[in-house]
N, C-alpha and C positions, 0 to 999 in steps of 0.2 A: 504494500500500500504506500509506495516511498511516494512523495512528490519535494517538488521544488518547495523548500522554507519560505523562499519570499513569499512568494503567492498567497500562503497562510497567514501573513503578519499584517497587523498584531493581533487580528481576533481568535484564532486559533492556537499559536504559538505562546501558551502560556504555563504556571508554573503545574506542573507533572508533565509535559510534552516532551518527549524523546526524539533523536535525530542522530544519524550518523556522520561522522564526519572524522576522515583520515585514519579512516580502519574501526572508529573508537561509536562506542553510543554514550549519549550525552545524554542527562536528566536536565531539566527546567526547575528550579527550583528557586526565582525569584526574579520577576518582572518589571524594571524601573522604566518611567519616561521622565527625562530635566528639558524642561524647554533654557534655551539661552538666549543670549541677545543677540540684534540684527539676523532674524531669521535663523538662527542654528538651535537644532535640537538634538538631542544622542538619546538612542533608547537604549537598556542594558539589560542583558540577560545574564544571570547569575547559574552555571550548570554544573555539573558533576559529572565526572566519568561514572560507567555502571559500576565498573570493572572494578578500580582501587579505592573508586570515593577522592579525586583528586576534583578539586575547583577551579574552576578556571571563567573567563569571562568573554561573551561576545557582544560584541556594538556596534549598531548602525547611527552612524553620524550624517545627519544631513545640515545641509547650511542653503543658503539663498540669497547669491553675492550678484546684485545688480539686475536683479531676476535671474540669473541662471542656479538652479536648483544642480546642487552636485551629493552626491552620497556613497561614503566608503564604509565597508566593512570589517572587521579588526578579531580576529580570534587572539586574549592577551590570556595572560597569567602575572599574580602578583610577585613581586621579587621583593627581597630583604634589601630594606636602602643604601645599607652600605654597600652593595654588591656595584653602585654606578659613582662615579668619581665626577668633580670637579673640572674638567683641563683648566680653566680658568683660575684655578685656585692653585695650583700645582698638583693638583691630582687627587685631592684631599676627597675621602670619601662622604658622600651624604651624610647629616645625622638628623631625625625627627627633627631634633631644638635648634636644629644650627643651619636651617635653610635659609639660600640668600633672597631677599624680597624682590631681585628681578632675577628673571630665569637666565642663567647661563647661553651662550649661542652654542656651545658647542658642550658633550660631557659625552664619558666612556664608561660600557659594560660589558661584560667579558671579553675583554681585549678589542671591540668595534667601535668609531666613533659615532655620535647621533648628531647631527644640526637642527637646530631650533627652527620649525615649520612654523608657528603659532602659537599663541596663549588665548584663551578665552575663558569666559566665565559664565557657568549656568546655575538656576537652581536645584539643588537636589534634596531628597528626603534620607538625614544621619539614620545608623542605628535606632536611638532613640523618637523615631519617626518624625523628627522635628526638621522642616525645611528649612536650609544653611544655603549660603552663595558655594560655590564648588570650582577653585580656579582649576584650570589643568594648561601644562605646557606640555607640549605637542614636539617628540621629536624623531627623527625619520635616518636611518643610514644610506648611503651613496645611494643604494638600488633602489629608494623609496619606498621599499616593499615591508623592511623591519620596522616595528614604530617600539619608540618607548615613551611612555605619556608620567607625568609626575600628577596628580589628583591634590590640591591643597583645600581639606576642608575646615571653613572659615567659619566656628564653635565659637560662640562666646569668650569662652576663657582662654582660647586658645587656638592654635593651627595646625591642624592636624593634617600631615603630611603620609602620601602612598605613593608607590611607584610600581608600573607595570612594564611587561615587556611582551609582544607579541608579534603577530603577520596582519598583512593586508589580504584580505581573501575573496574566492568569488563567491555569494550568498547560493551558487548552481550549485555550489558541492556539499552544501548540506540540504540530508535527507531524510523527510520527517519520517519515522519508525512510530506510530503510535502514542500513547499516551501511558502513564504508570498506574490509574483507576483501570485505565481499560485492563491491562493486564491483572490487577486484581478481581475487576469481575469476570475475566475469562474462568479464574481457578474458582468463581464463588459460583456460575452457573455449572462447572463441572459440578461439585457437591452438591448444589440443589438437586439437579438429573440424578447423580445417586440416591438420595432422602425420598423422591419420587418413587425410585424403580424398589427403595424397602418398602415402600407405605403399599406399595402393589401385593408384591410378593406377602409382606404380613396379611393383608385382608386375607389373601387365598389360603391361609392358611397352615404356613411353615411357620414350625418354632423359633420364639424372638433369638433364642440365645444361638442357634444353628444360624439364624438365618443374618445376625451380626457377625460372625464370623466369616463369613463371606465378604457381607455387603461392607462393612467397615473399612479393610482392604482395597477392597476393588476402587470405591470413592475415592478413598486415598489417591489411588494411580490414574485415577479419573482426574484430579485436581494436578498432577505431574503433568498428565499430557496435555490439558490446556496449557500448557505455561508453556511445552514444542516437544515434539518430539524427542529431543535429543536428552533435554530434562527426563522424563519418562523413561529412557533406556536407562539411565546412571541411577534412581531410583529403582529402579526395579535390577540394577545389579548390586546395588550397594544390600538393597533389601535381602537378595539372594545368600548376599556374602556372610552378612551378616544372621541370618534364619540357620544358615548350615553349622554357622557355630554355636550356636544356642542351643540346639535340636543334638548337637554331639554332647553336650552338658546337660542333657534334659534331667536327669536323674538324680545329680548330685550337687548342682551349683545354685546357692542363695539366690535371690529374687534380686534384692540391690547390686549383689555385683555382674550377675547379668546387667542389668542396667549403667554402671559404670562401665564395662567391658564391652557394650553397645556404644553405649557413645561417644567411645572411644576410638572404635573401630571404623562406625559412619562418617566421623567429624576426618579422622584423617584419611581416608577413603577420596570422600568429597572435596575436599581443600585439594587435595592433590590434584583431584581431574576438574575443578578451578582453576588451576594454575596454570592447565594446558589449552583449557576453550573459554574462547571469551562469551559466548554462545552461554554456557554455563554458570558462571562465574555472577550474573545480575541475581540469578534467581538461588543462589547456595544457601541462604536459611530455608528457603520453601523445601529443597532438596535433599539438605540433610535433614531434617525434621520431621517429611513425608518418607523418606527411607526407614529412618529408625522407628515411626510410626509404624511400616506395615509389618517388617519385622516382630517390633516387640507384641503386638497383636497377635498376630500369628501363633506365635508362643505363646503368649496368655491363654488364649482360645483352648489351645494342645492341652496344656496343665489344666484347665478348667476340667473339662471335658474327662481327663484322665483320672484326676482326685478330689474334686468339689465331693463334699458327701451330698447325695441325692437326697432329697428332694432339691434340686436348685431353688436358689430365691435372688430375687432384687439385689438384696445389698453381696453377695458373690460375683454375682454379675457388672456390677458396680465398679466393684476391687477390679475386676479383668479389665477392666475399658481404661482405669484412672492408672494404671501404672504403665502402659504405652504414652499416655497424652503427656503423664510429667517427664517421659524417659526422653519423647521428643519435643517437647518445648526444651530441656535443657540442651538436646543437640543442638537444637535451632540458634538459642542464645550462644551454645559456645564456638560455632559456622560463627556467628556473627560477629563477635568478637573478633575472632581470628581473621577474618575477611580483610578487617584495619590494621591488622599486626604483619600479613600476610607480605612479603617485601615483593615491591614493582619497582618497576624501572622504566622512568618517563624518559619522554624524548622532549627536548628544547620546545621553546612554545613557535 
């Protein structure tokens, strides 16, 4: 369903919107417009990689110099101040407190020089949602293609100083990939479809507890495969992996450390084949969590079944459902965890 981003903007292109661009898929996670003076406005999208959770920033600048309407594109990323020097100072690197009050024509970061394109001033909404003047100085390397822009925002008490570095880019090469609600209701109309096909199955008459042991699984991998195919195979191998080791302990291994020895197993299981598909890697709490879900199920079921003393009741039935859901909520939490622990390795912005 890719289309051209422009086309979408801004009524579409907003925060949960996904996009690809230069191999990577990109979240939307916060949507600014600063009008400024003599016709210049910058709108700012605030995204995220799926992948590492890296931020980064995109902006469409337009201006309206004598009527003619011009507008560039800008994929940046923030950088540490002192990383850009002075030339005008002898080299002296930036500090928050120690910025000079007219912008330098010329300064250097990692080893390239930038020349001073511009200064302008709009307004924008701080952190604190309170709208501040927001100078920015505009500077550009030989090929006009690198920009590094310095953002000075103009607080009350003070002057709060940022510096970016990025490219010029064509708005053609990003491509909208869906939204992140939609992708949650894909995996929440799977589960519904399963909740239907038990409420079926229960009227005609199969026993609830037979007939959860089935359906509770299947929904599971029902809610894997909305999310892609590819999702769905790694659950249901992770699940495999893990059911065949539980099923060889059937007879003599405690209930909790099954479940630590589960979580253990799925979380580095998953992480691993994260690291290898980026395909994978957006959705690894869904995945490790619906893994060690069908698993630990499975095996609750088995033990039920084999030593609940009969007559069954509710609260047995209970205990089998509640120690899969805590087993995979704590995979999920500790995928997610690791996900930001997990070491990437970005490329230049």
């Amino acid at each position: 369903m890719g289309s051209d981003i422009k086309q979408r903007m801004p009524s579409d292109f907003k925060q949960g919107s996904r996009f690809t661009f230069d191999g990577r898929t990109w979240v939307v996670t916060e949507y600014t417009v600063s009008p400024g003076q003599g016709g210049y406005d910058e709108r700012q999208w605030t995204i995220q990689d799926e992948q590492n959770q890296a931020v980064a920033y995109l902006l469409a600048c337009e201006s309206d110099d004598n009527g003619f309407n011009s507008e560039r594109w800008e994929f940046t990323r923030q950088l540490v101040m002192s990383e850009v020097s002075n030339t005008e100072d002898n080299g002296r690197p930036f500090a928050e407190q120690m910025m000079p009050r007219i912008p330098p024509k010329e300064v250097s970061c990692r080893g390239q020089l930038f020349t001073l394109k511009e200064s302008y001033t709009t307004k924008a909404e701080d952190d604190e949602g309170n709208t501040v003047p927001k100078e920015t100085w505009d500077y550009f390397d030989s090929t006009g293609v690198r920009n590094l822009a310095f953002e000075i925002w103009k607080e009350p008490d003070r002057d709060y100083p940022e510096v970016y570095l990025g490219n010029m880019i064509d708005p053609a090469g990003l491509v909208y990939a869906g939204s992140k609600t939609a992708v949650a209701l894909k995996g929440g109309n799977g589960l519904w479809g399963g909740l239907m096909v038990v409420g079926v199955l229960f009227i005609s008459g199969v026993p609830g507890d037979l007939l959860l042991s089935f359906a509770l699984p299947a929904m599971a991998l029902a809610v894997a495969f909305s999310l892609s195919l590819v999702c769905s195979l790694v659950v249901l191998a992770g699940a495999a992996i893990n059911s065949l080791f539980l099923l060889t302990f059937f007879f003599n291994m405690p209930g909790l450390f099954i479940g630590v020895i589960t979580v253990g197993l799925v979380t580095g299981s998953v992480v691993l084949a994260a690291s290898m598909n980026n395909d994978i890697a957006p959705h690894i709490l869904w995945i490790s969590g619906l893994a060690a879900f069908i698993s630990t199920i499975i095996y609750s079921f088995i033990v039920y079944f084999r030593f609940a003393p009969a007559p069954h009741n509710v609260a047995q039935l209970g205990a089998v459902v509640l120690l899969p859901v805590v087993i995979a909520g704590t995979t999920a939490l500790v995928n997610g965890g690791l996900r930001y622990l997990w070491p990437s390795i970005e490329s230049n912005a």
